[in-house]
Each structure stands twice: as C-alpha cells, then as structure tokens.
DRENTOR-422242 format. One record per residue (C-alpha): x, y, z; residue in three letters; residue number from 1. Coordinates in steps of 0.25 Angstrom, whole numbers, always signed. Layout:
# DRENTOR-422242
X/Y/Z/Ala/NUM
...
//
This chain:
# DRENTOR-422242
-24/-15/-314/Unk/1
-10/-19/-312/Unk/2
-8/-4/-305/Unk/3
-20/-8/-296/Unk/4
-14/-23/-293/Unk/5
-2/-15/-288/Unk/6
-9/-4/-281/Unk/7
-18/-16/-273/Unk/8
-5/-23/-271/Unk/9
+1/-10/-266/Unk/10
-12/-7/-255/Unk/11
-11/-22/-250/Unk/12
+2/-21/-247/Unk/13
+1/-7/-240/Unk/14
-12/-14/-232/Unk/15
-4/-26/-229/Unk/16
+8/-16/-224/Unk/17
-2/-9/-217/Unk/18
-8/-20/-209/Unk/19
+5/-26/-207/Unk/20
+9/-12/-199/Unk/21
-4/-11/-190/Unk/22
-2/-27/-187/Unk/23
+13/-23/-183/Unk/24
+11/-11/-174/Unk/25
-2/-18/-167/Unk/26
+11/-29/-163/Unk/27
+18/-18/-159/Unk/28
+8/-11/-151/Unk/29
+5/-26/-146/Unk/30
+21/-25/-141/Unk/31
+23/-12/-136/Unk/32
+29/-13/-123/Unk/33
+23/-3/-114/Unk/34
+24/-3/-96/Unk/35
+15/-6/-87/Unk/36
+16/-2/-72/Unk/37
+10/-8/-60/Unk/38
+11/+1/-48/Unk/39
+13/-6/-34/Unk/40
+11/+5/-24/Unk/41
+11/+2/-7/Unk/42
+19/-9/+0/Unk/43
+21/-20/-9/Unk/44
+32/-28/-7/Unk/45
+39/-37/-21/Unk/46
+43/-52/-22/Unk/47
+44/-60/-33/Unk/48
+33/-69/-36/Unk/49
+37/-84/-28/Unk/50
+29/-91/-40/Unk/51
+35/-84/-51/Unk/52
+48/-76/-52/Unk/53
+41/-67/-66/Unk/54
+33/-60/-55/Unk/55
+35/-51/-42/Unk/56
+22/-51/-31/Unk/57
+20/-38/-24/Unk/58
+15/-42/-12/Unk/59
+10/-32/+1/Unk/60
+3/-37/+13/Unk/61
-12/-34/+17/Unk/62
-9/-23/+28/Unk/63
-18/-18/+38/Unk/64
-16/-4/+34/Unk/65
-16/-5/+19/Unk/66
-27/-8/+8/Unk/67
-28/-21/+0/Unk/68
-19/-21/-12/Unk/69
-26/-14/-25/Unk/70
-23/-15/-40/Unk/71
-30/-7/-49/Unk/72
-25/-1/-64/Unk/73
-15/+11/-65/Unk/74
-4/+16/-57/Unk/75
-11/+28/-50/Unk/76
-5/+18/-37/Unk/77
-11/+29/-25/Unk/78
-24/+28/-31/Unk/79
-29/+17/-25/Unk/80
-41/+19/-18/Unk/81
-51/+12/-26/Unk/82
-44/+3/-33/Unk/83
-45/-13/-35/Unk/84
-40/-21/-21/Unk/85
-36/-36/-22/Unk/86
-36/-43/-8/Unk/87
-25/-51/-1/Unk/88
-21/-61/-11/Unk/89
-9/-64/-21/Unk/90
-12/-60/-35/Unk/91
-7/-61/-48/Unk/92
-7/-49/-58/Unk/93
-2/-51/-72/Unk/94
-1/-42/-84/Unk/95
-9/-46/-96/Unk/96
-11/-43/-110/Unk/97
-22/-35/-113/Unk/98
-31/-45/-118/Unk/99
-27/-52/-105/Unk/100
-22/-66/-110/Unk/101
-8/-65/-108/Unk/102
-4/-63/-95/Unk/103
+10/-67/-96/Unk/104
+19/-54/-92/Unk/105
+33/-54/-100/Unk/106
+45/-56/-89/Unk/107
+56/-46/-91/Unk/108
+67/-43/-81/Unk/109
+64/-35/-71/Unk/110
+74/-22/-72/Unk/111
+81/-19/-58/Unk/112
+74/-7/-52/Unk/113
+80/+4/-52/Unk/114
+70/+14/-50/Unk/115
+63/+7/-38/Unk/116
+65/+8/-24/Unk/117
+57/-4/-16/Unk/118
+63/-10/-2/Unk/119
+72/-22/-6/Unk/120
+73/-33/+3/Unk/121
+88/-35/+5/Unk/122
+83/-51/+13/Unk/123
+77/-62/+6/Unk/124
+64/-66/+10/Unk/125
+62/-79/+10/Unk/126
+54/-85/-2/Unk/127
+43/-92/+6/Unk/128
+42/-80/+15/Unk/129
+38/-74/+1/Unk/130
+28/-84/-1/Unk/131
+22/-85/+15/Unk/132
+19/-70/+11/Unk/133
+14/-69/-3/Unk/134
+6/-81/+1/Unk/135
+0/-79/+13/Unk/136
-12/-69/+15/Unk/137
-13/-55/+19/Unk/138
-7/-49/+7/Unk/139
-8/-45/-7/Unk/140
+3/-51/-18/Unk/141
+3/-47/-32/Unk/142
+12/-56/-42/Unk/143
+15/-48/-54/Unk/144
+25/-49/-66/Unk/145
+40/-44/-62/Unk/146
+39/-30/-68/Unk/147
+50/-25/-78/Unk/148
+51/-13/-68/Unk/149
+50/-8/-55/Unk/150
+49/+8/-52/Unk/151
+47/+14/-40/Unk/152
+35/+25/-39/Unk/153
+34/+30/-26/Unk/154
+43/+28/-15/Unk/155
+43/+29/+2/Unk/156
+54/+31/+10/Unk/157
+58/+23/+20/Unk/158
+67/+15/+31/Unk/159
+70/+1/+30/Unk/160
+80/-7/+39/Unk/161
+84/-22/+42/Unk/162
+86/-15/+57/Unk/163
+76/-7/+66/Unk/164
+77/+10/+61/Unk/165
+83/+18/+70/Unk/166
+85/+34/+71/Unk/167
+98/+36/+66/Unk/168
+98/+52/+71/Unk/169
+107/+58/+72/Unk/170
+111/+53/+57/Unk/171
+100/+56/+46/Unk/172
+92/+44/+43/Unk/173
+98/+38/+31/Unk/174
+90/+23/+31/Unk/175
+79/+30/+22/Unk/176
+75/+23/+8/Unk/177
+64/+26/-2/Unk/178
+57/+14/-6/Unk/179
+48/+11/-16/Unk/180
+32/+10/-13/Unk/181
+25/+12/-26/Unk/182
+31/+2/-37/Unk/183
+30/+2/-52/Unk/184
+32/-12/-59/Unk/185
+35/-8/-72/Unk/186
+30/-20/-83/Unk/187
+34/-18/-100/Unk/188
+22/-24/-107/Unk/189
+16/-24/-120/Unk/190
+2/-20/-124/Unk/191
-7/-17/-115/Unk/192
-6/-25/-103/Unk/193
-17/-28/-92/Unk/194
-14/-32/-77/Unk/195
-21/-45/-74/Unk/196
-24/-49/-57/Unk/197
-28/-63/-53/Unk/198
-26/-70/-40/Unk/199
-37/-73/-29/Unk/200
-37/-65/-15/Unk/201
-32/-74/-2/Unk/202
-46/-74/+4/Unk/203
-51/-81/-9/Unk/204
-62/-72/-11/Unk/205
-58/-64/-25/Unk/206
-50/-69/-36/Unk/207
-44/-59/-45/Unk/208
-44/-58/-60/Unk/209
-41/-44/-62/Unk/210
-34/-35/-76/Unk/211
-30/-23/-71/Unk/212
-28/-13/-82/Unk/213
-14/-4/-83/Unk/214
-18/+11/-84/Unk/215
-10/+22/-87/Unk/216
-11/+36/-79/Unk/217
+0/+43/-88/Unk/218
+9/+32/-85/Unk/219
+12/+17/-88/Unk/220
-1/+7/-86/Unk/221
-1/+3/-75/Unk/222
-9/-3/-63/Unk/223
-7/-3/-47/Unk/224
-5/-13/-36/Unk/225
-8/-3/-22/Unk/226
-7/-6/-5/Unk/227
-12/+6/-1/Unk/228
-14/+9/+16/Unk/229
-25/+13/+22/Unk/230
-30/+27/+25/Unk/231
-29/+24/+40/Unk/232
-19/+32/+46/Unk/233
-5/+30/+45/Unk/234
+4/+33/+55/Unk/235
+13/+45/+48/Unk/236
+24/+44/+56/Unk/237
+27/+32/+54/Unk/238
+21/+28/+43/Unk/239
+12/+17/+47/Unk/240
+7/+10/+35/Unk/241
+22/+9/+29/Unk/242
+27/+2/+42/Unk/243
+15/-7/+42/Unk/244
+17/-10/+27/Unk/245
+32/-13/+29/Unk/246
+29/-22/+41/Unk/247
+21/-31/+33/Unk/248
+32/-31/+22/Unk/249
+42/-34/+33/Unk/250
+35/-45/+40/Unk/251
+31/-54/+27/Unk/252
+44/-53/+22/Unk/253
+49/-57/+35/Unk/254
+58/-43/+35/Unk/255
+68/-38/+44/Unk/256
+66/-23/+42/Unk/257
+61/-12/+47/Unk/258
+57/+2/+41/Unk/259
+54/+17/+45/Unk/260
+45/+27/+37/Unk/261
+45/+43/+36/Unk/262
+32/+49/+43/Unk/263
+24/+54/+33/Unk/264
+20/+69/+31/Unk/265
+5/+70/+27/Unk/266
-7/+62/+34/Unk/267
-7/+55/+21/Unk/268
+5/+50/+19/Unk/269
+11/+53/+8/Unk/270
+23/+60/+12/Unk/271
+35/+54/+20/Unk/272
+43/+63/+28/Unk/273
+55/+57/+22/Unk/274
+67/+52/+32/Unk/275
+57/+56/+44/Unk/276
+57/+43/+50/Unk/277
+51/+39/+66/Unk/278
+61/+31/+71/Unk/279
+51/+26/+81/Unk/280
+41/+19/+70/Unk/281
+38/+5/+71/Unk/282
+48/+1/+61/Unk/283
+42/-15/+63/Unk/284
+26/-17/+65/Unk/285
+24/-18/+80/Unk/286
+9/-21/+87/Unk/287
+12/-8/+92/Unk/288
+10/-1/+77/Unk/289
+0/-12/+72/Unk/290
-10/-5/+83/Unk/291
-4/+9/+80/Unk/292
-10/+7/+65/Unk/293
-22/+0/+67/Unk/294
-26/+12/+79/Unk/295
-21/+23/+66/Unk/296
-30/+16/+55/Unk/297
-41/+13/+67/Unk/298
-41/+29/+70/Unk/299
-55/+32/+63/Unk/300
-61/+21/+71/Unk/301
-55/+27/+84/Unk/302
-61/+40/+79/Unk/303
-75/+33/+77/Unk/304
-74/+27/+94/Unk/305
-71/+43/+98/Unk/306
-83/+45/+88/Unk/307
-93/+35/+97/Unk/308
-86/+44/+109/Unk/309
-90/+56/+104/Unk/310
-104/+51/+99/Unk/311
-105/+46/+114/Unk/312
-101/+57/+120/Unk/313
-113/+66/+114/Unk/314
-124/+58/+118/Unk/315
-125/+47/+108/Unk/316
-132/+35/+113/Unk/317
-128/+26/+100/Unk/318
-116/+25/+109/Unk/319
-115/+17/+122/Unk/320
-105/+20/+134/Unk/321
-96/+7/+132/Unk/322
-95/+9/+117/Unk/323
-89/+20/+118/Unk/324
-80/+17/+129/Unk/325
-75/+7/+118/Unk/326
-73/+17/+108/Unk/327
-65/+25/+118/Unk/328
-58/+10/+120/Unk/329
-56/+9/+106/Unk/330
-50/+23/+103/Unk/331
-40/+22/+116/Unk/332
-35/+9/+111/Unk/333
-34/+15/+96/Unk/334
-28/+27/+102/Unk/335
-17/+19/+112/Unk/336
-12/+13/+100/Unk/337
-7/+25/+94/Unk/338
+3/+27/+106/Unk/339
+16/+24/+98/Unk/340
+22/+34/+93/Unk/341
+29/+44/+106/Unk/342
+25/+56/+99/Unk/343
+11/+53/+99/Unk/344
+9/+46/+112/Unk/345
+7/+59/+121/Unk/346
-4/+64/+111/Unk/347
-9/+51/+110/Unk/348
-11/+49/+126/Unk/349
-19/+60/+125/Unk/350
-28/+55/+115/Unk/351
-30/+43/+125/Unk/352
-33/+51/+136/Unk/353
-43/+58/+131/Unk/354
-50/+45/+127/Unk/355
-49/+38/+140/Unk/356
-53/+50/+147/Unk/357
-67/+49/+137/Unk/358
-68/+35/+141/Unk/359
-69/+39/+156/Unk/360
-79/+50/+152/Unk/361
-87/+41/+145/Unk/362
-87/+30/+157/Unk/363
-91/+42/+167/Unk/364
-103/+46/+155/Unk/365
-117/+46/+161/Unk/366
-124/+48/+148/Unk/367
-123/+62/+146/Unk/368
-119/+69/+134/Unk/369
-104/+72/+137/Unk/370
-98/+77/+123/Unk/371
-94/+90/+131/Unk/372
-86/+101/+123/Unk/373
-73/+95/+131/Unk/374
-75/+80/+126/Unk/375
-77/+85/+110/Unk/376
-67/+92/+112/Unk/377
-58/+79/+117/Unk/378
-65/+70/+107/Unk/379
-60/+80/+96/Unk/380
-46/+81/+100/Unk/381
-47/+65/+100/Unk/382
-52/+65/+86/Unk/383
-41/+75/+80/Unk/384
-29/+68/+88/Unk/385
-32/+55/+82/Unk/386
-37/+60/+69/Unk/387
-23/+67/+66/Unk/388
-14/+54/+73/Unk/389
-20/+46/+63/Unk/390
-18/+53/+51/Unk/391
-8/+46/+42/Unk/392
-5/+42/+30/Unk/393
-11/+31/+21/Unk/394
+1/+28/+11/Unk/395
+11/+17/+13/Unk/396
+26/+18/+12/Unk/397
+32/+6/+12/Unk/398
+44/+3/+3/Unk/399
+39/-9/-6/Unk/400
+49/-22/-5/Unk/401
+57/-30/-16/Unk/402
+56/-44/-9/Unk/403
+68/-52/-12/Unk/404
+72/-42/-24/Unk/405
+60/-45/-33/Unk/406
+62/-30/-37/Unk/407
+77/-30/-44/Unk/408
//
C-alpha cells in the first residue's frame, strides 16, 4: 500500500507537471511575435495622423481616371479586380486580437527606413493645410497604426523638381530617381491578429464596421490597401495617369514641383522605358491635358458616334440625319482634343478631315444608301487610327509621398 501511496503521488505529480507545461506553451503561443504586412499599392500620399501622433493616415485623392480606393485580405496588391471598394470618406482601420475585443495596437518605434524609397517632401506643409485636405471631400484617408517598418516593393522611375524640367542635351539626364509606388508597413504582433475598418463614407450613406482577415500567399499575413487607374487609355508617352496622379498630390499639399515620367513600352503599361523622358509633357495639369484625357478615356464612345455613321451610312433608318451630324460633331470635338503632342498633329489633322469631309457627305445625302466601298474603306482607316492612338497603359507610377517626414 505504502508502494501505491508513492506511485499515486508520483502520477499526480507527473500530471500536474504535465498540465503545468501545456498551460505554459499555450502562453507562449499566446506571445509569439509574428509580422503582419499591409500592402498600400498606387498613389497614396503619408501624413501623420493630426488627432493622434501613434498613427499615420494614407490619404489619395478621388481622380477621374482612377478607381475608388479597395481593401481586401492578402497582399496579392495587382489583383484587384473584384475586390471590396469603400467610398470617398476618412476611415479608421485597427488591428485586433483575434477574438476582436482588444483593438489597442502596441506603439513601438518606428525604424528609420532604410529600404524604402517614397518622395520626401523637403517643405513643410502647413498643419491646417493637412486638415482642409484630409477634411474636405473628394478623397479617401485611412488612419492606421505607425507600422514598425516601412519596405519598399515595387518602384517607378521618375523626375521631380522644385523648377520647371528641361532637356539637359547635350549632357545625359542625371535628375532621375526611383521612387517608391507599392508600400509594405511592416507591424510585429502576437497571435493572431485581424484588421478591423469603421468610419462612415462623406455622402452619409454607408457606415463601415469591417474585419478584414490577414492571409498568407507564401508570405507574411497580410491584406491590401489599392488605387488602381482606369482601363481607359493612357497616354504612353507621357504617362498620363502618373502626371494627373502627381497633379493632385501637388495641388492639395499646396506643392511647388514639378515631374517628368519615361514613355512606357507596352500598351499596358507595365514597362518604362527608363531615362526616355518627352521634354515636351505637361509637367503641371493644364486645361489643355485635362481635355486630352478625358478625349483618351472617351475614345470608345467616339467609336460608338463613327458606329451611328456607319449604321447611317448603310441605309439604317433608326438613324436621323441631324443625329448623326452630332455624332460626327462629337467625334471632331473628341478628335481636336488630341492635337497636342507635335508628332501626332499631321496624323491627327487627317483624321479630322476625313470626319469633316463625312459631315459635308452626309449634309449632301438625299437618302440613298451610300456606304460605298471608298467610304468603308475611310470609316476603317478612322477606326484603326484611333483605335491604336489610344491604346495606353492602365498602371500608375507615381512616387508615393512622406508628407512632413512622417516616414523616418
């Protein structure tokens, strides 16, 4: 008996030790520190939170030529299409526990960073021009912890002055800097986190209360935070969207600068041609390039009027004479727009006689079908001139900004 006292003292005390270790590495786990990543891909500009200084707001405006802003879970940034959009507002995300009750994100220093490359704003904006910004409409703000970390992922080259760019031949051009244009904030956490949205869009109509889940694709956990342009025709050679983008930056920080981006190789535009820059882009957003895009992302419209011409042309009579003298208006306007660059202005005049000399046909029409083999053939060349002017790119390139040194 006294041997089985001892060997059920023995047992418990194993047990006890037992439990004791599963209770310990179940803390452990609880404290492992593991990262977490949030990707901001596109033309997002940083600036420290006015209300708190614990967080930075990445803030972008809401461009004509871009989509709204979208966050969704992982850090496959690119594919966007799809994906959760949020309208014009400010928001707040947080990261949470993962029985979402503690939303209180553990302030650490952010490290200086050293492997990141986003344009920093040498002049100090002003602290209530921050605020006029983040609180006025026609944009999208997200206030988010200060991140341990900042990495760059993906760069653009580019040129950016405080004075007007200038062809420096016969010297090479030595101006060029890569900047960064996909972000990774870097957070250390412990277990397993989730990301929590809230804040209510500027129209009043939805009000968000959103966990977003970190996934992993091979890498960290982590979710993304994406402007991506329009599939509307960018102009390549001067790299339409990217200028527009930085225009916006430019004007509501109230910046004195200018910029310059390479053409672009492919119609989709993922490739610059590095250090090929046009020293006769728009370097500042005039009227002039404000009609230029809208007439490039309006292109399929234009080549819906020259549809109505066509369709007239061959004898439809859903068609009337003055509508489609209005379609050739609305083209020739569309087209006229597009006569900026010197290189494309004899090809382009072109284009706008062959429209003006429908318009007289049409005015001299009296009913018959005229959709000779001579007009096809001029509604065709029409159609493939266009088509191939306004294929562009539908990526954006501009450097992402540390606003009053909010990135270290």
């Amino acid at each position: 008996m006294k041997h089985s006292c001892l060997s059920s003292r023995t047992l418990g005390k194993v047990a006890f030790s037992i439990l004791s270790l599963a209770v310990l590495s179940v803390a452990l786990t609880a404290q492992t520190t593991t990262e977490v990543q949030i990707m901001v891909a596109g033309p997002w500009d940083y600036v420290e939170d006015p209300t708190d200084s614990g967080r930075v707001v990445v803030v972008v405006p809401a461009a004509l030529y871009h989509n709204s802003a979208q966050i969704f879970s992982g850090g496959d940034a690119p594919h966007y299409l799809g994906k959760t959009s949020v309208e014009q507002g400010i928001y707040r995300l947080d990261i949470c526990d993962q029985a979402h009750t503690n939303c209180d994100f553990p302030q650490k220093p952010t490290k200086p960073c050293t492997k990141c490359d986003p344009y920093r704003l040498k002049a100090q904006v002003q602290a209530s021009d921050v605020k006029a910004f983040l609180n006025n409409t026609g944009r999208y703000a997200i206030s988010m912890p200060k991140p341990h970390d900042y990495t760059s992922y993906d760069l653009s080259q580019a040129i950016i002055s405080t004075q007007p760019i200038t062809d420096p031949y016969p010297q090479p051009e030595t101006r060029a800097s890569d900047y960064t244009t996909w972000m990774v904030l870097r957070y250390q956490v412990t277990g397993n986190p989730v990301a929590r949205l809230t804040g209510t869009a500027d129209d009043g109509t939805i009000t968000y209360m959103n966990f977003i889940t970190f996934v992993s694709a091979g890498g960290p956990p982590a979710i993304s935070i994406v402007q991506a342009p329009l599939d509307k025709g960018n102009d390549p050679w001067c790299d339409s969207y990217s200028a527009e983008s930085f225009h916006h930056s430019r004007m509501n920080w109230k910046l004195n600068l200018y910029a310059l981006f390479p053409q672009l190789t492919d119609v989709n535009g993922t490739v610059q041609d590095r250090d090929n820059f046009d020293y006769t882009c728009s370097q500042t957003l005039t009227d002039q390039d404000t009609a230029y895009l809208k007439a490039r992302s309006d292109y399929r419209e234009t080549l819906n009027e020259l549809d109505r011409v066509s369709n007239f042309l061959a004898g439809s009579k859903k068609i009337s004479k003055k509508d489609v003298l209005a379609s050739l208006d609305n083209a020739g306007k569309s087209v006229g727009a597009l006569f900026r660059r010197p290189s494309d202005r004899d090809e382009l005049r072109k284009l706008k006689n062959d429209l003006n000399y429908f318009h007289e046909f049409i005015e001299d029409k009296k009913g018959e079908s005229t959709l000779s083999a001579e007009n096809q053939s001029k509604l065709a060349k029409i159609f493939m001139q266009l088509s191939m002017m306004m294929a562009g790119a539908t990526d954006c390139r501009k450097a992402q900004m540390s606003i009053n040194g909010v990135i270290p």
